[in-house]
N, C-alpha and C positions, 0 to 999 in steps of 0.2 A: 504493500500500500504506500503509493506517494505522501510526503510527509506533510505535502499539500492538502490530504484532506481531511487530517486532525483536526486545526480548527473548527472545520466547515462539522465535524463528528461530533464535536465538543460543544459546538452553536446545537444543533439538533437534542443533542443529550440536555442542556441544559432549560433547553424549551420543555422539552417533555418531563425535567421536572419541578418546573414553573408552573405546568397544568397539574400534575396530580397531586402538587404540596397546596394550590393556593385556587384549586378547580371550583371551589366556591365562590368566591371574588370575582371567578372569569364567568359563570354561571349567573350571575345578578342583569338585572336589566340595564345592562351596558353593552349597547351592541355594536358600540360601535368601539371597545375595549377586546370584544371580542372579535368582529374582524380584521381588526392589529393584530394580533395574537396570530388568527387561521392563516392572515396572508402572508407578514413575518417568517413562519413555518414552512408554507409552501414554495414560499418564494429562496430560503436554508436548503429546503429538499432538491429544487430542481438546482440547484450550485451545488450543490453533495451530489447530482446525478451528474452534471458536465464534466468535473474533475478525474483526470484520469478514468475517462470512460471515450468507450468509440463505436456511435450507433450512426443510421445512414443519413444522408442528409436531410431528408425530408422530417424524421426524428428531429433530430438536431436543431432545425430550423422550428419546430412547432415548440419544443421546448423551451426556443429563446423568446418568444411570443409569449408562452406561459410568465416566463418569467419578468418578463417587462409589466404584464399586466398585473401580475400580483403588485408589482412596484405601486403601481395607481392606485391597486387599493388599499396598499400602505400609506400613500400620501392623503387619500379621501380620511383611510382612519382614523390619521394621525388629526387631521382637519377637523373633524367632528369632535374629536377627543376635548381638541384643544377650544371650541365655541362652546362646549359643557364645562369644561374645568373653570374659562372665566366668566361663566354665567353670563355670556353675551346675551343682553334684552331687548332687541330692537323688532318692533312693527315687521319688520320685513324679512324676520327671522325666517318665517316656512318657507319664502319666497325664495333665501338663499340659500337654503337647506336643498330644497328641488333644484336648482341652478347647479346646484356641488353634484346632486345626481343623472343630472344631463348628462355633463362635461363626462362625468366620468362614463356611463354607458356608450357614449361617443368616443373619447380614446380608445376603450375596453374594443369596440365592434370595428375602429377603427385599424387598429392593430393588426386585429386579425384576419380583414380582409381587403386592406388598403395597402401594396405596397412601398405607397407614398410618403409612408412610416417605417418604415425596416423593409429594405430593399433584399436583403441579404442577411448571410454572415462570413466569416471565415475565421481560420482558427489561430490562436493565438498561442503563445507558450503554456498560458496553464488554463485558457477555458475559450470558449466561443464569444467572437465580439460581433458587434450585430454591423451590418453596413447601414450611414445611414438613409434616408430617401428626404424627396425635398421636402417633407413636410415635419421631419422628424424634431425640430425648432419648437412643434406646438408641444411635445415632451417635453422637454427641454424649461420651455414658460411653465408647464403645469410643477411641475418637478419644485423648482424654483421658486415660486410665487407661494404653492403649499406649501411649503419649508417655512419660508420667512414670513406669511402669513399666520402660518399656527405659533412660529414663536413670538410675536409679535400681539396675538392674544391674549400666550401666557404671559407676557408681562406685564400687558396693560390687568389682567386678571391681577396676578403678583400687587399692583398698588393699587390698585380701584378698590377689590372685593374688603369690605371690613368684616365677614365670616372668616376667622384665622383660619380653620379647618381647610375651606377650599382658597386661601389666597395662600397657603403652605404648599396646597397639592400641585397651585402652580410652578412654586419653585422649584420645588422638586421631580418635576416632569423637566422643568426648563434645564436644570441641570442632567438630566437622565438624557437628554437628547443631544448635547453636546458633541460626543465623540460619535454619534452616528450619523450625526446632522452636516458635520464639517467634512465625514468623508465623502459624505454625496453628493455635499454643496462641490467639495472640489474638483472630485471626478466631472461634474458635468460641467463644469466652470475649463478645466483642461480639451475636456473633448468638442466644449463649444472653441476651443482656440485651436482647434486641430493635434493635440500634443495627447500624446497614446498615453493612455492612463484607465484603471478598473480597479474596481473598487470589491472584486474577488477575496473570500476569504476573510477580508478585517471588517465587514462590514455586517457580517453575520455575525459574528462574536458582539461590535458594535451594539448590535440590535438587543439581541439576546440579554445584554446586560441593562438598555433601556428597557424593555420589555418586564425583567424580572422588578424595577423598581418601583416601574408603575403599575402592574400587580401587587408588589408587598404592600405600596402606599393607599391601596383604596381603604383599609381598616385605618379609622384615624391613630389607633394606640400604635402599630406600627408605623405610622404616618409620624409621629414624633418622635420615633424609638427612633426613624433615618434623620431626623433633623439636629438631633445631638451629637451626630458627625461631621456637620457640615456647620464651618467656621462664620464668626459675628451670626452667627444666629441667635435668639433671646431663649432658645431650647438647648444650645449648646454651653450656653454664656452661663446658665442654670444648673447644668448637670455637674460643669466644671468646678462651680464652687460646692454642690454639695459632695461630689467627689473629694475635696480638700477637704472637707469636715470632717467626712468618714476616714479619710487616711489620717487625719488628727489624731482620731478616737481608736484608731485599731494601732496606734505607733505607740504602744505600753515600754517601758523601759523595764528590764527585769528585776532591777533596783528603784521602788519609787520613791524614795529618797535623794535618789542621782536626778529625778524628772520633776520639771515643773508641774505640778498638778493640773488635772484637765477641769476646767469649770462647765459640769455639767448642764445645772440650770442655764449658764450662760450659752451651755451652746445648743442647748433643746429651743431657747431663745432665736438665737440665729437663726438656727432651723427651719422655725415657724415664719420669720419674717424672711426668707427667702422664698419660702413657697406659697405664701398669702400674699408680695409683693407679685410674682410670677401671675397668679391668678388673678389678679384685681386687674394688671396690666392688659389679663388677656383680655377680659369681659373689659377692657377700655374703662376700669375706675365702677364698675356699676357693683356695689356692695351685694346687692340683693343677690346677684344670679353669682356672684363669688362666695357669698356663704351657702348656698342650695348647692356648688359645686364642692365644697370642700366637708358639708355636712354640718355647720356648726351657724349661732347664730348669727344674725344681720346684726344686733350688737357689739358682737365680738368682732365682728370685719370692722366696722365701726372705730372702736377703740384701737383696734389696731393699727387701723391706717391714721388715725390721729397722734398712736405714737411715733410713727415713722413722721410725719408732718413734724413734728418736734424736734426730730432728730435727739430722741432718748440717749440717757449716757449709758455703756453699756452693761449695767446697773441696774438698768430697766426701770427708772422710777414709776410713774405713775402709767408707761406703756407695758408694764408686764401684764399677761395676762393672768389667769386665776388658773387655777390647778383646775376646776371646774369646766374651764373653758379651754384646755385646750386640745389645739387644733390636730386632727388624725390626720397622720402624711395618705392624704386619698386625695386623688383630683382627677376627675370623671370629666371627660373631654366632651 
């Protein structure tokens, strides 16, 4: 086996188990998360069939057809994905929705029975490159346009939406599409300048790792579980310092004599005002749905947040809370 078709094995394998770990997720009424997912895949399989394979050319040729048009419906998916992720609201919503379905049944029929679109193919060192025909340009815009169209939503998504849940989901798509966005943006940016380039191999790896993140991310609790990795974020900025705390609190000297003593209450303290500031931040200052998220009363978000307004000494005068009142480390997204 060429050592060429590991990756393209490794992309396959890793899809197949992206469905059976998270086939819930892809099962929900998202259908169009779903056909990212089928095209993704098919479009892995017929690149795992070209490589180091020798079928005739009418094969050959119907299969690069296959594969173009799974491309379309990778760019339709990703497009739809990307008008749901940023809650795009507009009047003429259906209107564009049908307009995205045109185009696409039109390249799709196009493709296949126009050669004005792929004229040909012939073979290259490690797969089939398609010839192209004078119309092949309207690719080329579609390609292009849903690329920088869909990111272009997630970002206005990203600072428009005030639901953190779904203006997180945009980021986190927006970064998930990075390494697969730029190899296609380039390949086709090269072959519109005539300079031999395919995007064979890295680009299904690419995928496959966008794919798996924007599966993991539709559950919000793993939706923040990926945002604590990803730098200046208010979820990573969060985890950092109670990771400090905890490595405070587990760094016992075996002499505690030798160790400055750990200030417990004072640091159950901290604790709490790092994760009722976290909260209060999220719900944008609104006590009511900060204490309903944390379990405890509107009171006590209350007093809390009046003690931080004071900037209490770390002493806690009149901001400590009551033994009564406090706060359970819970926060229900």
């Amino acid at each position: 086996m060429s050592l060429l078709l590991v990756p393209s094995f490794i992309a396959i394998c890793l899809k197949l188990a992206i469905f059976f770990r998270y086939q819930q997720s892809l099962r929900r009424e998202n259908f169009a998360l779903c056909m990212f997912f089928g095209s993704v895949f098919i479009w892995n399989l017929i690149e795992l069939i070209f490589l180091d394979s020798s079928y005739s050319d009418q094969i050959n040729f119907l299969l690069l057809i296959a594969a173009y048009c799974s491309i379309i419906f990778v760019i339709h998916a990703f497009l739809c994905i990307a008008i749901e992720y940023s809650q795009l609201n507009l009047k003429i919503l259906p209107q564009i929705k049908a307009v995205l379905n045109i185009v696409l049944g039109y390249l799709v029929i196009s493709l296949i029975f126009d050669r004005e679109f792929i004229s040909g193919f012939e073979l290259s060192g490690i797969s089939l490159t398609k010839i192209a025909g004078e119309r092949y340009w309207l690719f080329q815009v579609y390609f292009l346009v849903g690329i920088v169209s869909a990111l272009v939503l997630l970002a206005c998504g990203k600072i428009r939406l005030k639901d953190n849940i779904q203006s997180q989901r945009c980021l986190i798509l927006l970064l998930a599409t990075v390494p697969a966005a730029s190899v296609g943006v380039s390949v086709v940016i090269f072959q519109a300048l005539e300079i031999q380039a395919t995007s064979t191999v890295f680009q299904s790896l690419g995928f496959s790792i966008m794919l798996g993140i924007m599966v993991y991310a539709e559950e919000s609790s793993r939706l923040f579980k990926l945002l604590t990795f990803i730098p200046f974020t208010k979820e990573r900025k969060l985890h950092k310092k109670i990771l400090n705390q905890i490595t405070n609190c587990v760094a016992i000297n075996d002499d505690p004599a030798r160790q400055q003593p750990i200030n417990l209450k004072l640091m159950i303290k901290e604790f709490e005002s790092l994760v009722v500031d976290h909260v209060l931040d999220y719900y944008d200052g609104n006590q009511k749905l900060a204490a309903s998220a944390l379990g405890v009363s509107e009171a006590t978000i209350s007093r809390r947040a009046r003690a931080a307004s004071r900037q209490s000494s770390p002493e806690g005068e009149s901001g400590n809370l009551d033994d009564a009142d406090q706060i359970p480390v819970r926060i229900t997204q």
